[in-house]
MARTI-300114 format. One record per atom (N, C-alpha, C): residue in one letter; x, y, z. Coordinates in pm, whole numbers, plus 50000, padded with zeros to 5 digits. Example, Ala and Ser with C-alpha at 12.3 -4.5 7.8 and 13.67 -1.06 7.14 Angstrom:
<rs>
A513194943150780;A512304955050780;A513204967050780;S512854977550708;S513674989450714;S512905000350787;
</rs>
This chain:
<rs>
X155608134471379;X156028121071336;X155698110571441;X155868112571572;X155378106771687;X154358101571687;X153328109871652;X152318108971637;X151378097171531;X152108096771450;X152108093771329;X152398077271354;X153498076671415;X154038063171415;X153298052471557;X152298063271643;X151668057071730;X150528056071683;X150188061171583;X148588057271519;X148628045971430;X149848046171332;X150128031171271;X150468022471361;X151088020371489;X151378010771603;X149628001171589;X148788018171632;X147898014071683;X146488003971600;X147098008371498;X146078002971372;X146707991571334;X147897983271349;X148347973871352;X147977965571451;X147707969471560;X146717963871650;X145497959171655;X144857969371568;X143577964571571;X143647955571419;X144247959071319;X144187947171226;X144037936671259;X144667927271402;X144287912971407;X142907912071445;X142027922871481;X140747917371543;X139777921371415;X140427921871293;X139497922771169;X138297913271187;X138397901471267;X137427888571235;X136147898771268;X136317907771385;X135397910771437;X134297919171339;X134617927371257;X133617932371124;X133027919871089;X133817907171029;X133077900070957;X132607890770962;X132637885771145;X132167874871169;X130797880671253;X130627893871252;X130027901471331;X129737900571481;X130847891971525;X130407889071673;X130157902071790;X130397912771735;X129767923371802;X128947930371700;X127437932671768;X126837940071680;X126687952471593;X127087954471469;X127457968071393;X125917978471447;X126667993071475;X125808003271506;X125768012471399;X124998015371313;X124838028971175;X125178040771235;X126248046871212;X126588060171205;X126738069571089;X126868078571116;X127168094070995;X128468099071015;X129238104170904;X129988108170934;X130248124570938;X130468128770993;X130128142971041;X131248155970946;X132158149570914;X133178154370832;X134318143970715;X134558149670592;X134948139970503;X136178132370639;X137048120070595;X137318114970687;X137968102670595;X139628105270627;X140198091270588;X139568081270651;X140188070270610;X140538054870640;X141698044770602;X141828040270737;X143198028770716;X142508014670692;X143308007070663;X143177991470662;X144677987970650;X144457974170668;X145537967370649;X145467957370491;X146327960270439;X146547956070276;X147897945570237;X147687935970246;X148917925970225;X149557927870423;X150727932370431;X151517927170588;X151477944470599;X150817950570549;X151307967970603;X149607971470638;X149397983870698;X148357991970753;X148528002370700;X147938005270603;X147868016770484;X146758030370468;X146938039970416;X145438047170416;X144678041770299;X143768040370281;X142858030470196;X141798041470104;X141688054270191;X140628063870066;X139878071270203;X139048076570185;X138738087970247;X137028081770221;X135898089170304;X134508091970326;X134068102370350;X133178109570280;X132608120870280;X131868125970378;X131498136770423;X130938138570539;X129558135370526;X128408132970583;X127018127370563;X126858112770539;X127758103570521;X127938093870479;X127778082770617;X126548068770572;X126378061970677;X127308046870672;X127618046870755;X128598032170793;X128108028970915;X127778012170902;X128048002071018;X129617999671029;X129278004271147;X130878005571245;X130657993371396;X131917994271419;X131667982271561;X133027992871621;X132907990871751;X133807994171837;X135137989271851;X136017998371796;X137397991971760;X137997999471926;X139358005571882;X140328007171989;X139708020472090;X139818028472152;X139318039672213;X138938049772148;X139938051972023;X139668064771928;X139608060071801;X139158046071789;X138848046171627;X137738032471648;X136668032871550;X135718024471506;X136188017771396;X135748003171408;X136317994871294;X134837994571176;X135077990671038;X133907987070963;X134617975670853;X133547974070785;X134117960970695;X134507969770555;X135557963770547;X136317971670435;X137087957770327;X136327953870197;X136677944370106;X136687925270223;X137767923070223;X137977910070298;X138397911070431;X138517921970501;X139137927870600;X138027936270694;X138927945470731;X138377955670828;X139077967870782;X138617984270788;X138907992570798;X138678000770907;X139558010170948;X139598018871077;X139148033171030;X138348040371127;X137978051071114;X137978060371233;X138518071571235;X138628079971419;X137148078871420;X136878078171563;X135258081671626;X135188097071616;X135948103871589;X135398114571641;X135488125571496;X134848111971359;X134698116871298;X133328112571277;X132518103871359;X131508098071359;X130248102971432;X129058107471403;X128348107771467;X126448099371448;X125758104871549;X124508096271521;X123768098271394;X122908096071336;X122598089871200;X121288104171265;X121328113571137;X120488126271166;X119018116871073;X117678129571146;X116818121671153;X116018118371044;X116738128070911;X116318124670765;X116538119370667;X118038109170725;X118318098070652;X117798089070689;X117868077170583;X117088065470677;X118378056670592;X118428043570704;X119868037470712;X119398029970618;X118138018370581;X117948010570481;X118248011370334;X118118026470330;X118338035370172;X120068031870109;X120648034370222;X122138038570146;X122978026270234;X122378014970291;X123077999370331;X122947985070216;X123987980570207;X123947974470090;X123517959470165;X122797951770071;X122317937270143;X123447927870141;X123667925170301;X124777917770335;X125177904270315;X123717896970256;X124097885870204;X123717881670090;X124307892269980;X124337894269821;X125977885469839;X126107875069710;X127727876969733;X128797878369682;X130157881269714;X130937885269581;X130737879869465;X131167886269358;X131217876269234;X132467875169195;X133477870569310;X134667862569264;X135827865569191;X135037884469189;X136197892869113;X136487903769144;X137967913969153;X138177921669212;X138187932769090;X138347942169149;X139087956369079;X140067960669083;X140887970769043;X142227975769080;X142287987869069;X143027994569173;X142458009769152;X144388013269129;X144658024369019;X145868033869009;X145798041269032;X144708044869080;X144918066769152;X143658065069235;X143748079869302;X142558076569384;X141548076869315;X140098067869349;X139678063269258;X137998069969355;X137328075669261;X135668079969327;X134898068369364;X133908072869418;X133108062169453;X131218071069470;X130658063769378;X129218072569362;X128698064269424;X127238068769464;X125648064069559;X125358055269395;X125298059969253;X124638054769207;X125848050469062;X125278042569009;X126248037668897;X125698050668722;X126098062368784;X126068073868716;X127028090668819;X127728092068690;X128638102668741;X128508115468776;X126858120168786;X126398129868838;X125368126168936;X126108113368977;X125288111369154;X126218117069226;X125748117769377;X127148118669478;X127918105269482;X128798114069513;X129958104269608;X130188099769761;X130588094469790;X130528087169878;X132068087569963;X132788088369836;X134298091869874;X135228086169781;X135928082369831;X137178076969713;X137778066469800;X138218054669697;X139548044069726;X140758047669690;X141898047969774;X142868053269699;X143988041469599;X144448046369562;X145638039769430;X145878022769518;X146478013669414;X147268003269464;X146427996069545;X145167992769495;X144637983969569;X143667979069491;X143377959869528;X142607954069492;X141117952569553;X140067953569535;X138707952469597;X137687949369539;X137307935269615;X135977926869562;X135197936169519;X134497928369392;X133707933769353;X132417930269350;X130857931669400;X129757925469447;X129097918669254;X128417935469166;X128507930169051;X128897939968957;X128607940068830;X128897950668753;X127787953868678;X127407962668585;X126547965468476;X126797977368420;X126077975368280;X126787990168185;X125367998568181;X126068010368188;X125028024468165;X124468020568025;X123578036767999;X123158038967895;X123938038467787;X124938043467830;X126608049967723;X126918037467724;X126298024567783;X127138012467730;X128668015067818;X128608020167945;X130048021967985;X129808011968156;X131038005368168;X130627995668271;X130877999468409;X130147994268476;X130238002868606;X130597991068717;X131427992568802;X131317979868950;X130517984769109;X130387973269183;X129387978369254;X130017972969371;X130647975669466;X130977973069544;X130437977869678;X130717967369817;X130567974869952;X131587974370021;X131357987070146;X132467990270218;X131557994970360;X131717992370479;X130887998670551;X129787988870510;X129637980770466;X127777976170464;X127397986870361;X127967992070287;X127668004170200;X127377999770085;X126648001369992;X127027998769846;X127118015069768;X128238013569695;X128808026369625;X129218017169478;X129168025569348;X129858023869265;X130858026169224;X131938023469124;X132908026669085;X133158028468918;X133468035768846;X132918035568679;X134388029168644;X134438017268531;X135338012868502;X136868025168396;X135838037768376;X136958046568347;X138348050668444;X137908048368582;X138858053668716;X139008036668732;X138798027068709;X139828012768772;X139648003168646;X140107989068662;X140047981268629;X140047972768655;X139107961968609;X139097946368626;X140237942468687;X140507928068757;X141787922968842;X141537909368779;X142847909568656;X143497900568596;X143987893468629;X144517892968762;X145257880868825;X146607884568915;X147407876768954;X148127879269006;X149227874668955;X150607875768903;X151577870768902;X152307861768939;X152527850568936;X153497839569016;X154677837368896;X156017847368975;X156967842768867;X157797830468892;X158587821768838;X159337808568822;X160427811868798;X161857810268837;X163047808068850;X163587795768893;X164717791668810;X165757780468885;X166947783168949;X167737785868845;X169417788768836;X169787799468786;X170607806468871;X171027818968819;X172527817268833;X173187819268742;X174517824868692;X175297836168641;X176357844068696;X176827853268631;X177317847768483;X176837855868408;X177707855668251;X178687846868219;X179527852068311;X181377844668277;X181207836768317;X180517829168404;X180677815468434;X180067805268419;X179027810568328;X177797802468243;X178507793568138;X179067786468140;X179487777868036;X178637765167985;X177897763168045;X177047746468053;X175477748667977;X175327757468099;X173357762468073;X173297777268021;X174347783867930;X173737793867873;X172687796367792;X172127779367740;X171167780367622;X169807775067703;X169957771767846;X168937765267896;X167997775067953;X166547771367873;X165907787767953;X165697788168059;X165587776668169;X165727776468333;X166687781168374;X167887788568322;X168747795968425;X168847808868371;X169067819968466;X168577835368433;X170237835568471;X170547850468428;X171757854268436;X171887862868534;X172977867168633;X172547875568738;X171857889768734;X173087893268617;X172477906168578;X171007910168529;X170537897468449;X169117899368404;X168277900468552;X168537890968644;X167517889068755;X167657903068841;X169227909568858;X169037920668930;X168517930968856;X168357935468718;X167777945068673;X166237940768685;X165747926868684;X164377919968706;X163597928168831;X164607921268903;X163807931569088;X164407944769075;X165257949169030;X165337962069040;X163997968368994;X163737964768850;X162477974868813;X161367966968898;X161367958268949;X159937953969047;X159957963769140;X161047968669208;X161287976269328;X161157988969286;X161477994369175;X161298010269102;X159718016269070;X159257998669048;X157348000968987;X156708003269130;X157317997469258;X156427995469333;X155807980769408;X156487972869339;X156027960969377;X155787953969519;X154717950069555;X154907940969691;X155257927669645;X156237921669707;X156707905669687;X155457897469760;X154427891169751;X153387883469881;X154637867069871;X153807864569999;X153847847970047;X152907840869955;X153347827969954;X152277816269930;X150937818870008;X151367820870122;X150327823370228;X149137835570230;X149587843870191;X149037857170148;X148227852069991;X149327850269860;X148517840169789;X147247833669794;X147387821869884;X145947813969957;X144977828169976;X145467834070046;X144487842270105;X143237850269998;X143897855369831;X143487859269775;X143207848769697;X143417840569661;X142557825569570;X141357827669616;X141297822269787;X140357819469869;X139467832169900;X139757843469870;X139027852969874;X139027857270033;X140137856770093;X140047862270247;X141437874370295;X141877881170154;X142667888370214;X142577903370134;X142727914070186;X143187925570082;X144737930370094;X144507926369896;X146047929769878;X146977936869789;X147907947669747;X147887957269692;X147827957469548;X147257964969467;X147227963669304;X148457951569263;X149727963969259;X151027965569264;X151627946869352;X151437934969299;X151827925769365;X152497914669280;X153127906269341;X154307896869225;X154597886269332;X154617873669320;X154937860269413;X156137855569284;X156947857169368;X158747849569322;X158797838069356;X159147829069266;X159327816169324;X160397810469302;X161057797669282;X162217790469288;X162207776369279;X162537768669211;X161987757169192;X163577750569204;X163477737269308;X164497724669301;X165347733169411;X165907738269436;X166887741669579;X168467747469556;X168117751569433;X169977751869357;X170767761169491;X171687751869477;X172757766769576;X173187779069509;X172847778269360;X172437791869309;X171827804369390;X170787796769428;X169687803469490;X170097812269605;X170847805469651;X171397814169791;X172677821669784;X173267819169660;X174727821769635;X173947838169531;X173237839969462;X173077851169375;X171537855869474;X170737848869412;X169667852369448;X168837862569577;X169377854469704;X168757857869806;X169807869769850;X170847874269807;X171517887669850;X170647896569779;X170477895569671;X169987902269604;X168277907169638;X167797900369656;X166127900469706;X166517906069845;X167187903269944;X166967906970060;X167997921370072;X168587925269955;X168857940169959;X167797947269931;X166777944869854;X165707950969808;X164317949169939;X164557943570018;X163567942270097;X162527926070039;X162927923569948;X161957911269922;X161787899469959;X160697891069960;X160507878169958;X159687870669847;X160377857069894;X160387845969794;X160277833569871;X159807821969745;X159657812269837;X160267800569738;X160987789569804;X161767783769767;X160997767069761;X161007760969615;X159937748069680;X161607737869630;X161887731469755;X162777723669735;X162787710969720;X163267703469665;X163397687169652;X163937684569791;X163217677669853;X163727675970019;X164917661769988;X164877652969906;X166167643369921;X167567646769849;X167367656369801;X168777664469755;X169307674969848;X168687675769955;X169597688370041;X170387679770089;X171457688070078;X173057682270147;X173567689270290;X173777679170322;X174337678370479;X175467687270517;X176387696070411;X177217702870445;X177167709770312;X177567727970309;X177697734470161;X178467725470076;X178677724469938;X179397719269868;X180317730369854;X181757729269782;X182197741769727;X181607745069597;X181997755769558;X180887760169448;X181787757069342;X180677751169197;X181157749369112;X179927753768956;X180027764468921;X179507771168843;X178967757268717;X179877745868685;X179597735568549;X178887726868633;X178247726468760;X177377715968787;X175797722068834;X174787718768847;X173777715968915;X174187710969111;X174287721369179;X174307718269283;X173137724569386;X173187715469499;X171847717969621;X172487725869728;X170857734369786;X171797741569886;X171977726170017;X172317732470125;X172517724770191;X172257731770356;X171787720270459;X170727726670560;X171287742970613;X172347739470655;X173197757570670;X172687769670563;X172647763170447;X172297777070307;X171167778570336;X170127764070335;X168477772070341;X167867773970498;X168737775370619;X168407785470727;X168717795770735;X170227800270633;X170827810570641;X169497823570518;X168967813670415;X168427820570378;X166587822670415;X166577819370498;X164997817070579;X164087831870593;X165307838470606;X165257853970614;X164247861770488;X164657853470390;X164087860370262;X163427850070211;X163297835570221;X162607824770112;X161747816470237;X160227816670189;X159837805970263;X160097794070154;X160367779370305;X160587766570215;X159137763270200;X159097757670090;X157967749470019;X158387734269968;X157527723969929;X157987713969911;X157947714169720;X158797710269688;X159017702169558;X159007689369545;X158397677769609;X158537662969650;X159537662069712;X159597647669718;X161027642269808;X161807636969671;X160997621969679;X162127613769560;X161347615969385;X160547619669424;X159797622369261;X159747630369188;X160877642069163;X161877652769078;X162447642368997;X162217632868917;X162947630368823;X161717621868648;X162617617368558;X161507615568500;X161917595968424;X160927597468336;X161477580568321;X162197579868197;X162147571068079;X163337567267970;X162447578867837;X161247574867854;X160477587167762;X160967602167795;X161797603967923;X161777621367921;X160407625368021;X159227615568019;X157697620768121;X158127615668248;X157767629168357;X157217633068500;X157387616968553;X158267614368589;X157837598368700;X156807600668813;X156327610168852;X155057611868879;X153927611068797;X153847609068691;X152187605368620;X152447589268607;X153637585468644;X153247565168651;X153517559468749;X153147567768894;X152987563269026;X151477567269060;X151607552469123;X149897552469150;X149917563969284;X148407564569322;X147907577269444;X149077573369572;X149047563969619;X149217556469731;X151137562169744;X151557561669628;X153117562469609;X153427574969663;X152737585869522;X152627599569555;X152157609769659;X151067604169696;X150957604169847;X151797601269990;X152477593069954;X153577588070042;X154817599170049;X154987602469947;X156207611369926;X156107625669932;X154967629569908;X154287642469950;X154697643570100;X153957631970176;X153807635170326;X154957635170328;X156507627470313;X157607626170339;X158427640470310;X158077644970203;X158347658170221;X157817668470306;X156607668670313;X156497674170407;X157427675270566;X157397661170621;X157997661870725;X159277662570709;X160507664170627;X161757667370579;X161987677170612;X160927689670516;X161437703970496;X160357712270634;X160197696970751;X159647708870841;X160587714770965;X161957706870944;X162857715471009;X163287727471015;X162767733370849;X163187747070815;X161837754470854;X160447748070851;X159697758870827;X158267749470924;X157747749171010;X156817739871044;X155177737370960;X155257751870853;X153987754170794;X154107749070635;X154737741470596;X155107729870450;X153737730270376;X152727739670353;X151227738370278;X151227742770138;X152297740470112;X152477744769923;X153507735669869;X152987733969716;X154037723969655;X153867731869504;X154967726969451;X155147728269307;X155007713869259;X154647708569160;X154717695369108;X156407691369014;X156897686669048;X157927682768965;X157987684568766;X158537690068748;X158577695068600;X156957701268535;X156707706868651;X154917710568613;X154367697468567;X154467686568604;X153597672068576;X152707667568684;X151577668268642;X150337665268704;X149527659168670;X148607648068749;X146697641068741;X146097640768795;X145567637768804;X143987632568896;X144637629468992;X145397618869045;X146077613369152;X146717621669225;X148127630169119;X148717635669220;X147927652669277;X146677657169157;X145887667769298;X145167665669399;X144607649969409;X143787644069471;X144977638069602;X146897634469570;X147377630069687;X147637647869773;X147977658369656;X148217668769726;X147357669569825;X145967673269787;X145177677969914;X145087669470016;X144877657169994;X145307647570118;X146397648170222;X147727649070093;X148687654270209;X148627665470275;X147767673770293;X147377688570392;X148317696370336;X148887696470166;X148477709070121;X147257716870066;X147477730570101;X146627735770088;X146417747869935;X147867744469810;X147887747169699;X148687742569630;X148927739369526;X149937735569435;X150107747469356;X151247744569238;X151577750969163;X152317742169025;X151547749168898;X151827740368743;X153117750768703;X153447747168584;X154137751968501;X153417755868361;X151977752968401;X151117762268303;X150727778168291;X151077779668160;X151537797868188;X149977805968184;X150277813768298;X149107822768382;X148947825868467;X147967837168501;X147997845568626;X147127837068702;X147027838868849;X146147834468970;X144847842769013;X143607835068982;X142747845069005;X142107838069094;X141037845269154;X140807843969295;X139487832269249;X139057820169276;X138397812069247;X139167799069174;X140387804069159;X140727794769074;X141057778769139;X141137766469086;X141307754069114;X143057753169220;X142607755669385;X143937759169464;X145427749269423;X144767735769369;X145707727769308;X146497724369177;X146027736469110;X145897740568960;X146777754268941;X147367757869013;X147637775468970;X148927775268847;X148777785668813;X149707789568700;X150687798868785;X151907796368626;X152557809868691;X152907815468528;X154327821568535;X155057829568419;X156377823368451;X157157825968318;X158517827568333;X158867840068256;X159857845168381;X160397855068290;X162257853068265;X162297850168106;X163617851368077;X164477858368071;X165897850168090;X167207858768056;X167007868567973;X166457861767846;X166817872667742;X165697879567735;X164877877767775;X163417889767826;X163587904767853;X163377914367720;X163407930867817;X162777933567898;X162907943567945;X162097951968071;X160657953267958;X160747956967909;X159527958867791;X159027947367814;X159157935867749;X158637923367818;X158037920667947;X158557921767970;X158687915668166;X157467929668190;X157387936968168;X156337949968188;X155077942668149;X154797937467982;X153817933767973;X153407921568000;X154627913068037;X154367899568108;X153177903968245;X153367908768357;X152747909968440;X151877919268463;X151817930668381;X150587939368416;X149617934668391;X148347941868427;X147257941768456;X146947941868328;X147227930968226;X146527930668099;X145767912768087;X145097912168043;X144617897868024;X145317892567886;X146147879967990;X146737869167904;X146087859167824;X147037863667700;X146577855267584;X147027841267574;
</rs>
């Protein structure tokens, strides 16, 4: 076990010098591998085993820690022991089985549920190369269908190109961003039992319960960015919780609950409604946390901004943000920003107030140095998508597990 827990130490280590695969500032050397031979990477905030390589098999490697060589593995780096590595014997030739390094993604991943093969050729009586294992997402270079009309992906690893047959994975549909407001126990729901913005406790704890039973990783906003932007690997198995307006709900049900389970969430708050001291609680109102609730809950929610003064709407019922000019919205962006940077100094995500958005206010977002928004238009996040544009889901009170199953899997939304 010792052992064990100093080799993950150590591969957590070298995860931060991933740049080095892909910025190539040290020059990659072609090796063989002399015997089949896991591999780690780092996948979302953990250092995982990632799939195995067959013995004979050539990888550009760079010099990682003393006993392991790093190679490029999806958006990252993967680790491999050296002393499963040796020199490139004299009847392979490295040009044959290296994939051209500046072909480029096509903007779409895969998803693997079991360990998943990996052939030399996009046919199932080529060799292999090795396998990816379960719970993971990985760019995909391109695709094309066999004879059988059956589709195949083409990915690299190592500077490698290997295939993958769409029978062992699937396409990557997106990512999940779920939406929450207010949560209430049952009995004390008297006001908003009919309002579909407030979940009931019990619904939300059986919610993360089965997230936590499937497997789920909770990501950051930040992690998020990372996969829009195409710069992170992150596990099949993934779900971004969110929270909209700052209810002291939130900290009163919510965040016990997520942070028994190990999870995180991120909280986009109206920065001119936090209150200066808790209120006492009163189940028939709409109340804010207040600066004590959202440090106490920092632990489990990053803050995000929800505006400052522009959460409200005009005599029509419409967004008082679509009848403020750039200059306004812009103003109040930045103001939030610097509000909610007492809690958090990195403020680069917003939700738009009642999902209301234009031209102006994605054009003040990015100005104000965020670096994504978020609609209330229902859909998954795929990696290319418009960073000021993203969708999410809601999942309701009265929503089964049956639901909520096919809400977020890996199926393409209708």
């Amino acid at each position: 076990m010792s052992r064990l827990i100093t080799l993950l130490l150590l591969l957590v280590a070298l995860s931060a010098s991933a740049s080095i695969v892909s910025e190539q500032r040290i020059p990659a050397r072609y090796m063989q591998t002399t015997e089949d031979a896991n591999i780690w990477a780092q996948v979302g905030d953990r250092v995982v085993t990632v799939g195995n390589i067959r013995a004979g098999q050539i990888l550009a490697v760079v010099p990682g820690a003393e006993d392991y060589y790093a190679f490029r593995f999806g958006f990252g780096s993967g680790f491999i022991d050296r002393g499963h590595l040796g020199a490139v014997s004299g009847n392979e030739r490295v040009e044959d089985t290296l994939g051209d390094l500046n072909k480029p993604l096509s903007n779409q991943n895969l998803i693997t549920w079991q360990d998943t093969p990996l052939y030399t050729s996009p046919d199932i009586t080529s060799k292999q190369v090795g396998t990816l294992a379960e719970n993971l997402r990985y760019p995909i270079i391109d695709k094309l269908k066999d004879r059988l009309n059956q589709t195949w992906f083409q990915i690299r690893i190592g500077n490698r190109l290997a295939w993958i047959s769409s029978l062992d994975a699937q396409e990557d549909n997106g990512i999940p961003v779920l939406t929450y407001h207010h949560i209430l126990r049952d009995e004390e729901n008297t006001r908003f039992r009919h309002t579909s913005t407030t979940t009931s406790v019990r619904a939300f704890t059986n919610q993360m319960t089965w997230l936590r039973d499937q497997g789920y990783t909770t990501l950051s906003m930040y992690q998020l960015e990372g996969y829009v932007r195409n710069r992170m690997n992150l596990p099949a198995r993934s779900v971004v919780i969110t929270f909209d307006d700052g209810l002291k709900s939130v900290s009163r049900y919510a965040w016990p609950i997520l942070r028994e389970y190990g999870f995180k969430a991120t909280a986009f708050i109206i920065s001119s409604r936090i209150k200066r001291k808790p209120q006492p609680w009163d189940p028939k109102s709409l109340q804010f946390m207040s600066v004590s609730e959202l440090n106490q809950i920092r632990d489990v929610f990053d803050v995000q901004s929800h505006t400052h003064f522009l959460h409200r709407v005009d005599d029509a019922m419409h967004p008082i943000l679509l009848s403020r000019n750039y200059h306004n919205i812009l103003f109040d962006f930045k103001r939030s920003r610097r509000a909610l940077a007492q809690f958090n100094p990195h403020v680069l995500y917003l939700s738009y107030p009642f999902g209301g958005y234009d031209d102006k206010a994605v054009k003040a977002a990015n100005d104000a140095g965020f670096h994504l928004a978020v609609t209330t238009v229902r859909g998954k996040v795929k990696p290319g998508d418009n960073p000021f544009l993203l969708k999410r889901l809601y999942v309701l009170r009265t929503d089964s597990l049956e639901t909520m199953s096919r809400l977020i899997s890996n199926q393409p939304q209708g």
